[in-house]
C-alpha positions as MATLAB code, in Angstrom:
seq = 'XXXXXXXXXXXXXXXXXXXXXXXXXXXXXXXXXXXXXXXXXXXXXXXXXXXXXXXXXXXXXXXXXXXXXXXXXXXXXXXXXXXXXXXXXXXXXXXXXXXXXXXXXXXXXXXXXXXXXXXXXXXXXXXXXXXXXXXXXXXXXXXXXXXXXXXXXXXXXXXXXXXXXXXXXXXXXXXXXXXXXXXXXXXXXXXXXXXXXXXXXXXXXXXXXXXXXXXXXXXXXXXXXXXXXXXXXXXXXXXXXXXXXXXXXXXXXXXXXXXXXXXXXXXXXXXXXXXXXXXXXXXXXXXXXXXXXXXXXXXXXXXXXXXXXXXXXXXXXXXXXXXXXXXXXXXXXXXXXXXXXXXXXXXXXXXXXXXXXXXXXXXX';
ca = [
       0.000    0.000    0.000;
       1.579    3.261   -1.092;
       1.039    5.439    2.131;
       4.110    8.340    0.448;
       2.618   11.686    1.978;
       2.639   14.776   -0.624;
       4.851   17.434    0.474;
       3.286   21.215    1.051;
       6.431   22.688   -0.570;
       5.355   24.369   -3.870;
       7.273   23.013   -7.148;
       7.705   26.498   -8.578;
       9.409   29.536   -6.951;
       8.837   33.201   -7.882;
      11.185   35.994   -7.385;
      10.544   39.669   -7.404;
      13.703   42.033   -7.758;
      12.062   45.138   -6.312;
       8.901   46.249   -4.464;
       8.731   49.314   -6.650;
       7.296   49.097  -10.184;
       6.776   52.305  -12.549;
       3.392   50.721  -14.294;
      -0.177   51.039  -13.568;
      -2.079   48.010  -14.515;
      -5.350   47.577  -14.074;
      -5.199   43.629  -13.070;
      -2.225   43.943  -10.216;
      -1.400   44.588   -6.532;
       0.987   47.213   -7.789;
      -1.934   49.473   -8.742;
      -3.399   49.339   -4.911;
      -0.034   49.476   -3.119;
       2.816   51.234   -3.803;
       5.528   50.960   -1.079;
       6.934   54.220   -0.321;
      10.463   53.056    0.132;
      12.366   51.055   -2.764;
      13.647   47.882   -1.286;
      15.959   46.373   -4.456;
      17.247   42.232   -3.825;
      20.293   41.827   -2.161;
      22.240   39.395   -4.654;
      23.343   37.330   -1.365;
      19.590   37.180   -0.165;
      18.634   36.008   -3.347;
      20.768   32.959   -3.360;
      20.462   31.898   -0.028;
      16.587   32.150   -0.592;
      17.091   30.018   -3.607;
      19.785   27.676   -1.791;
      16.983   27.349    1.127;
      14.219   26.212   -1.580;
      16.488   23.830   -2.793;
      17.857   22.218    0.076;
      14.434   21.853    1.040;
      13.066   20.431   -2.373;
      15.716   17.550   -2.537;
      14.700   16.621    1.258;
      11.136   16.274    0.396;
      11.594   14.809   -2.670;
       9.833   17.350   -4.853;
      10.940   18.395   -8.059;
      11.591   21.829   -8.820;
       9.589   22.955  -12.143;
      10.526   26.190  -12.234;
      12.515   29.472  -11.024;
      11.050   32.482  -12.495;
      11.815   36.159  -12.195;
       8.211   37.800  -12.382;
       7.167   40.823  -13.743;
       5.706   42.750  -10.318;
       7.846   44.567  -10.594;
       9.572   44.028  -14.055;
      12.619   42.677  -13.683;
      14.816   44.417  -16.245;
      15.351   47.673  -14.261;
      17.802   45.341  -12.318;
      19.168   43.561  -15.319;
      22.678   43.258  -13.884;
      21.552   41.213  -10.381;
      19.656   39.360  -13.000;
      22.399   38.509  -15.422;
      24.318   37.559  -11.383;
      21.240   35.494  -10.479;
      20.844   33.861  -13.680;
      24.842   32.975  -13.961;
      24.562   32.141  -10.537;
      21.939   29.214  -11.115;
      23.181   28.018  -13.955;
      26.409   27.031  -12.908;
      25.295   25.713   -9.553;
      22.165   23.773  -10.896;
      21.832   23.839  -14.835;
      19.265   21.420  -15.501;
      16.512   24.263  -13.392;
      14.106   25.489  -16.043;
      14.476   29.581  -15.420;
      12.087   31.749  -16.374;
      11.926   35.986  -16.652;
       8.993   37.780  -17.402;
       9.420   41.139  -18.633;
       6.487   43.922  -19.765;
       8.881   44.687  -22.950;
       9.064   48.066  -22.153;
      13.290   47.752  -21.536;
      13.576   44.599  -24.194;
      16.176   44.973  -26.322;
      18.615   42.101  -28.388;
      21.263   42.104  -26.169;
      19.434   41.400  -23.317;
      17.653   38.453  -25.308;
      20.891   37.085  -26.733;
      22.210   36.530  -22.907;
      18.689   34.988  -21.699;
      18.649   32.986  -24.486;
      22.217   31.735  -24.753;
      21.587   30.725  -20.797;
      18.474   28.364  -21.797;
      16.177   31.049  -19.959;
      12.003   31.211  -21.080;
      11.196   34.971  -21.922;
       7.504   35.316  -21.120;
       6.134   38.573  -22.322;
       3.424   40.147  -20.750;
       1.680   41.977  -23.644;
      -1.632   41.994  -24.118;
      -1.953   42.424  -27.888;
      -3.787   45.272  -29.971;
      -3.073   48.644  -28.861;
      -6.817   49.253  -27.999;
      -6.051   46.493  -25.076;
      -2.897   47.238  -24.228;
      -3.211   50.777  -23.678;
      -6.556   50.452  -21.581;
      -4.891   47.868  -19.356;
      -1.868   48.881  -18.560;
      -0.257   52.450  -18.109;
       2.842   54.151  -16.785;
       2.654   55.517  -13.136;
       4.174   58.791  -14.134;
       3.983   59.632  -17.483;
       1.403   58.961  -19.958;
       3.477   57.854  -23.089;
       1.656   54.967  -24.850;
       2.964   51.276  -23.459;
       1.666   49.625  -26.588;
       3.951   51.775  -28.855;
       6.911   51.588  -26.924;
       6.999   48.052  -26.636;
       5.973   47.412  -30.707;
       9.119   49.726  -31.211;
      11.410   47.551  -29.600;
      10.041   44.488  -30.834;
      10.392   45.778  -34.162;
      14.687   45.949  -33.928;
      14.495   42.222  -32.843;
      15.635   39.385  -35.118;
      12.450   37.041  -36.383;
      13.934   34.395  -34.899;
      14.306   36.297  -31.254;
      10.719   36.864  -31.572;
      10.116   33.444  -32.112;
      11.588   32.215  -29.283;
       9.652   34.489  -27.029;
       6.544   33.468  -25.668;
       3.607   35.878  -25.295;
       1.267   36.585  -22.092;
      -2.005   38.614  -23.048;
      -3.935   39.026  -19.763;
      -7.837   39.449  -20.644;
     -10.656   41.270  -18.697;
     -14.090   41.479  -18.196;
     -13.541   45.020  -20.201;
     -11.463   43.902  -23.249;
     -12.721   40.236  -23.246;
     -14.687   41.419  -26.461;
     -11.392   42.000  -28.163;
      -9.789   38.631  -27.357;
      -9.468   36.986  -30.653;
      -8.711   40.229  -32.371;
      -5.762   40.499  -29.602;
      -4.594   36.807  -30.328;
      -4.576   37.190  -33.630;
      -2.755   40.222  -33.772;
      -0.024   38.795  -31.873;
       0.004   35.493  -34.251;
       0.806   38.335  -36.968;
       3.837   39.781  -35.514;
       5.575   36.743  -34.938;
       5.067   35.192  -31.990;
       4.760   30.956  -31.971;
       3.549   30.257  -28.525;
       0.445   32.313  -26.230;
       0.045   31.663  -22.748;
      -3.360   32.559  -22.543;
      -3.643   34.360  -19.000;
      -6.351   35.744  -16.913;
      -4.213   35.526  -13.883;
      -4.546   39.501  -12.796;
      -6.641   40.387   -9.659;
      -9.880   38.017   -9.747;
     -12.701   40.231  -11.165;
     -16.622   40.124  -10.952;
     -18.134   38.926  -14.222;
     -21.451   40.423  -15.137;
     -23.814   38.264  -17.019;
     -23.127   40.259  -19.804;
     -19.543   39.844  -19.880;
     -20.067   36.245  -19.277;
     -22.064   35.732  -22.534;
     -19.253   37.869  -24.442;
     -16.556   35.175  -22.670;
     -18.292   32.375  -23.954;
     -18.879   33.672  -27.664;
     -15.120   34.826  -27.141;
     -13.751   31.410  -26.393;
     -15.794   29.458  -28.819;
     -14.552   32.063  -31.585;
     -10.339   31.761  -30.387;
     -11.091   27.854  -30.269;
     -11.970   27.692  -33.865;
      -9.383   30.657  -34.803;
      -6.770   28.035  -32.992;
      -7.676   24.610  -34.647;
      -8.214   26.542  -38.227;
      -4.275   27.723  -37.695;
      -3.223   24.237  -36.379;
      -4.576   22.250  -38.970;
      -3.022   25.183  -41.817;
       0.256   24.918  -40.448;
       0.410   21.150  -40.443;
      -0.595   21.251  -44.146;
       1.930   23.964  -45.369;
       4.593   22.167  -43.005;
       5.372   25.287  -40.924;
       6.133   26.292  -37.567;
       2.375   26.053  -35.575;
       1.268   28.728  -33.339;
       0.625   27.447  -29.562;
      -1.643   28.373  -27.359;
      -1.509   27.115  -23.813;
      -4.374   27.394  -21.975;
      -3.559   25.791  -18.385;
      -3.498   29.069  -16.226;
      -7.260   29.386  -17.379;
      -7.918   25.890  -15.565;
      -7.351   24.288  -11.623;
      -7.093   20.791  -13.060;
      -6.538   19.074   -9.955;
      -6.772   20.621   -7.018;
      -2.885   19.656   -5.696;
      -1.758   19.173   -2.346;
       0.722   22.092   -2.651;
       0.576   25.597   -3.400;
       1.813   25.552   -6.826;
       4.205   28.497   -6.850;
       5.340   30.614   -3.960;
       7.250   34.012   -3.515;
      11.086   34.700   -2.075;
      10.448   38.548   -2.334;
      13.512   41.189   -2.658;
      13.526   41.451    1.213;
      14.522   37.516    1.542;
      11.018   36.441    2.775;
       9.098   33.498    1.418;
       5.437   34.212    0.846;
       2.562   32.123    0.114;
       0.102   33.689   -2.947;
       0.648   36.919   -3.998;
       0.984   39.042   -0.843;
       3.672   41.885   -1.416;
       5.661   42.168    1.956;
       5.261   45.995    2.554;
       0.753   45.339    2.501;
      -0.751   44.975    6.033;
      -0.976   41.860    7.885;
       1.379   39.996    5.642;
       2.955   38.362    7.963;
       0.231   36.329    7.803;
       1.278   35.116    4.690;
       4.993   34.704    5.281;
       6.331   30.917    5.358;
      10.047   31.891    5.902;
      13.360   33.871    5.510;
      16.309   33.181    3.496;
      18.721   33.109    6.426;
      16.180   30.733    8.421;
      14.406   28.505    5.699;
      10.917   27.130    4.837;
       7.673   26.563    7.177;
       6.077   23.856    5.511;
       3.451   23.726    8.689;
       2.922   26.946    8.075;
       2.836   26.825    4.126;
       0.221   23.614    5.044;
      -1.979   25.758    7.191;
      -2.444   28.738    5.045;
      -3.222   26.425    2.451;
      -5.857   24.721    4.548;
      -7.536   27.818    6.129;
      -7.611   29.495    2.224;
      -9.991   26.066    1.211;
     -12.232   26.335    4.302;
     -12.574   29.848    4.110;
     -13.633   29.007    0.222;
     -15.152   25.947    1.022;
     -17.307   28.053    3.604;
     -18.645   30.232    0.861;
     -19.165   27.754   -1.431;
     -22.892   26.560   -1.411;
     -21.702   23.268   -4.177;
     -17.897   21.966   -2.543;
     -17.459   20.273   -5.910;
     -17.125   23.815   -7.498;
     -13.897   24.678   -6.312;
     -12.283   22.859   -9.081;
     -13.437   25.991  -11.002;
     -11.680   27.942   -9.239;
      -8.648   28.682  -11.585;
      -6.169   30.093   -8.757;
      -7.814   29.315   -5.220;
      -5.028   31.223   -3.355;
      -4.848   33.806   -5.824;
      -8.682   34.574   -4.889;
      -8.182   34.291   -1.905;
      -5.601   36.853   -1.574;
      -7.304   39.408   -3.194;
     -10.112   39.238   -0.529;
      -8.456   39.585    2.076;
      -5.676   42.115    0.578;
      -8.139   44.478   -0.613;
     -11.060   44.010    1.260;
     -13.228   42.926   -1.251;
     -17.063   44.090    0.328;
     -18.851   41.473   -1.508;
     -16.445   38.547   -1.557;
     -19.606   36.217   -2.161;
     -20.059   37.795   -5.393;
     -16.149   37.565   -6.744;
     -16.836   33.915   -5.659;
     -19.733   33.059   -7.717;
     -18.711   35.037  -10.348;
     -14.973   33.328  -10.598;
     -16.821   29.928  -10.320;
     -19.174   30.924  -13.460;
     -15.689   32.135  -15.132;
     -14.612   28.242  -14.735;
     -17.568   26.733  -15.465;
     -17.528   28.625  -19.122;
     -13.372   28.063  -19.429;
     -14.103   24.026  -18.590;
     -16.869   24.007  -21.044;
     -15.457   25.402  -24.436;
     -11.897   24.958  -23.751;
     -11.462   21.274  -21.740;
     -10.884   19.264  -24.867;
      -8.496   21.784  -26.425;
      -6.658   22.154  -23.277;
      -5.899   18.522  -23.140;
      -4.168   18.898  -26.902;
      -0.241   18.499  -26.965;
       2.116   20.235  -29.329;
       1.612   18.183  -32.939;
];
């Protein structure tokens, strides 16, 4: 009888750079708190965070997925700890998959060539046409266009740069109506793979918006199996889109990703240091190491607290990001937390239905 006990420790960790960021997006934490003083990493913390995960992963037997730099803030700003962190890694464990995730706005060939030439996964988080773009995410001081800026540097990149780069769009109830167009769009400049996100602060979904999801879906499904089955017949390179952020597909026993932020501390979710009461929310420090009680008991009270508000228990699987949700509650205050509930779970329910079999498709 296999009686192996899952470990809490997440398979993926996050790293932020900074606590400062210079955009205004409409889907992040940034846009509700701003710390007042700029913390940047300590190269040192960094590593012994990482050293700490780890030490830990190889003791419970998990395997590491992924390191990634996120983009809250953009990493970039602090390319040269980067290019440390990054050199750092590889030479110490080179088979770690490492991510960075960058808005564009400071993307530029050389910067590419070194990510690249390390085996590093550029994920950029643009959201397509500038009607989208510009509406979702701004500067915080300035009010120079984000879409042009970033279609500017794109355009002095090497075709086969922008090939290797994959593409975040993150959709809204407010530009869900321009989600193919968006797609599309970014098929056209380049781009070969789309990781289809909607992974910005959980939003209430009017009825209305609902319906336009649903017609939205159905139309980027057919828009994706039309290109598929083109490519395959004129033998060339097929666009991908992954769809797995959209989905919870299995409710697992760990959190999947977790944060070392650029003070040192490990954080469960999404909960920037500097916001109140997020201590709440911190499993550990790089000098100290990893509370996997504490990791398992944030975990449990985030699926009773759900599971309390949840009239159906068998929902939650609709629930793309449980913690994610969660957060946001409790970070902002949400007033009518019952309503971002149902309305995420009718979000799910529509993903599940138009997009399960697609989801479930491998690279041909």
């Amino acid at each position: 009888m296999n009686t192996k006990v899952e470990s809490f420790l997440p398979r993926e960790l996050e790293i932020t750079l900074s606590n400062n960021c210079f955009l205004k997006c409409k889907y992040c934490f940034f846009n509700y708190f701003q710390s007042n003083k700029t913390i940047t990493a300590n190269f040192e913390k960094i590593c012994e965070g990482i050293e700490q995960y780890i030490k830990k992963a190889k003791k419970e037997n998990v395997k590491v997925e992924r390191i990634g730099f996120v983009d809250y803030p953009d990493p970039l700003p602090y390319y040269e700890i980067l290019k440390k962190l990054i050199i750092y890694i590889r030479k110490k464990h080179t088979d770690l998959k490492i991510e960075v995730q960058t808005n564009g706005i400071l993307l530029d060939e050389n910067k590419l060539k070194f990510l690249f030439d390390n085996n590093v996964l550029v994920v950029l988080k643009f959201d397509g046409t500038k009607q989208s773009t510009d509406f979702l995410k701004k500067y915080r001081n300035i009010s120079n266009s984000i879409f042009d800026k970033v279609i500017e540097n794109l355009k002095k990149l090497p075709n086969e740069y922008i090939k290797k780069i994959n593409v975040a769009p993150t959709f809204t109830p407010d530009t869900i109506h321009n989600l193919v167009s968006d797609i599309n769009f970014l098929s056209d400049i380049g781009f070969c793979e789309i990781q289809l996100k909607n992974m910005g602060i959980p939003m209430i979904w009017s009825k209305n918006n609902l319906e336009k999801l649903e017609i939205e879906l159905k139309k980027l499904k057919l828009f994706y199996l039309k290109t598929l089955f083109k490519n395959i017949k004129n033998k060339k390179h097929q666009l991908v889109i992954h769809f797995s952020s959209l989905f919870n597909e299995d409710i697992p026993k760990t959190f999947n990703e977790f944060l070392l932020e650029s003070n040192g501390s490990f954080y469960t979710a999404y909960y920037p240091f500097y916001a109140k009461d997020s201590i709440n929310f911190k499993v550990g420090y790089h000098k100290t190491g990893i509370n996997l009680n504490k990791i398992k008991k944030t975990k449990e009270k985030i699926m009773k607290y759900l599971n309390s508000k949840i009239s159906n228990s068998s929902d939650i699987i609709y629930i793309p990001n449980p913690a994610l949700l969660y957060t946001t509650i409790k970070l902002l205050k949400v007033p009518n937390s019952l309503s971002l509930i149902e309305s995420t779970i009718k979000f799910g329910k529509i993903v599940n239905k138009v997009l399960y079999d697609i989801n479930k498709l491998k690279k041909i």
